[in-house]
N, C-alpha and C positions, 0 to 999 in steps of 0.2 A: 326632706331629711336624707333622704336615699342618694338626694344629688350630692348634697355636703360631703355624704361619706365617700363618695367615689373619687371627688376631687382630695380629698384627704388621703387616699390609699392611693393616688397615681402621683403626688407630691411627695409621702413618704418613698415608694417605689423610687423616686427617681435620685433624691436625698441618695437610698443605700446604693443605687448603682453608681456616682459620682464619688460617692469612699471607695468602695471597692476598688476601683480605678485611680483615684489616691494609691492605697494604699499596695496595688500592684509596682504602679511607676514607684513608689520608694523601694520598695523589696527588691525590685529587678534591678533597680540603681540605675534608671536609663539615661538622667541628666545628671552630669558631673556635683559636684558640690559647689554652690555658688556661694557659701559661706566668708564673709567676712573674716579673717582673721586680724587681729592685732595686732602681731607675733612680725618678727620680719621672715620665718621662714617657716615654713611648713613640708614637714615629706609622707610621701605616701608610697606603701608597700605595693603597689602596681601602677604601670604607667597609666597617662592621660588623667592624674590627679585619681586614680583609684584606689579601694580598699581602703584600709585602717590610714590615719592619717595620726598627727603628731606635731602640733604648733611648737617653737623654739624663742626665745628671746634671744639677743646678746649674750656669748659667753661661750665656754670651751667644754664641752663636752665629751666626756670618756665615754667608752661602752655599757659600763655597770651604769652609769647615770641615763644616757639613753633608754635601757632595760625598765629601768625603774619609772621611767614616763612613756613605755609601751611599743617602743621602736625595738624591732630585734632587730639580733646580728645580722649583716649582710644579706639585708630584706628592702632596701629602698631602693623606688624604681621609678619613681619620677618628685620633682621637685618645686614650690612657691617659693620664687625669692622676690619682697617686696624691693621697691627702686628704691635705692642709695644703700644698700646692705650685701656681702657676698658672705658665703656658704663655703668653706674648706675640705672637702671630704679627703679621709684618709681611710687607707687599707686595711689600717691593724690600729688597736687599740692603745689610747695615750699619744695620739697625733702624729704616728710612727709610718712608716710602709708607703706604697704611691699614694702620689694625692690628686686631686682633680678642683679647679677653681669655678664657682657657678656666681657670678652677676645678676644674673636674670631668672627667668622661671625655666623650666625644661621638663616637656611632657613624657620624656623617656632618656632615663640615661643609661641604655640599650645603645644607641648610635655612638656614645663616648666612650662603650665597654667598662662603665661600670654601674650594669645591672646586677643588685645584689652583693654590693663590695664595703657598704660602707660600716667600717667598725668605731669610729670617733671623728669628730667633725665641730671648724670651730667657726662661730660668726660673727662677723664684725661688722660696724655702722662706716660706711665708706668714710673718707674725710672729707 
């Protein structure tokens, strides 16, 4: 009996250290999100697909509307855009102000100078 229990408590032991290490690598956030989205475009509040993110379908998006599905103001800093779909970002609110055209995906738009610019933005399915 004494054997059972020892292989019991070096099983459970090993069980809690493989969570713990779970559940470091999520908190630390060490690999990227490899989540599926649906959406054709997805943005996220820090580059290399970091921080809060935010799926979009087709459609024109104003600031207050962004707001309301958790994107702040001139907070996105890197970008998913799936293939055959581009991404419009504009400066200022209601499609107004510079704008910048995204095709593709981009893990920092730092190098395009506009890290933290985007106040409405619109997307559409390529033809």
């Amino acid at each position: 009996m004494e054997k059972d229990t020892k292989i019991v408590l070096i099983i459970v032991a090993i069980v809690a250290i493989i969570l713990a290490v779970i559940f470091i690598i999520i908190n630390l956030n060490i690999f990227p999100s490899t989540a599926v989205s649906l959406s054709p475009v997805t943005v996220y509040d820090d580059i290399n697909y970091g921080g809060s993110s935010q799926a979009y379908d087709v459609g024109a998006y104003t600031l207050p509307q962004m707001q309301e599905r958790g994107t702040k103001n001139d907070f996105i800093s890197s970008v998913e855009v799936s293939p055959g779909y581009t991404v419009t970002f504009y400066q200022d609110n209601n499609f107004k102000g510079a704008s910048i055209v995204k095709s593709e995906s981009d893990t920092t738009l730092v190098d395009d100078n506009w890290n933290d610019k985007v106040s409405s933005m619109l997307i559409t399915k390529n033809p």
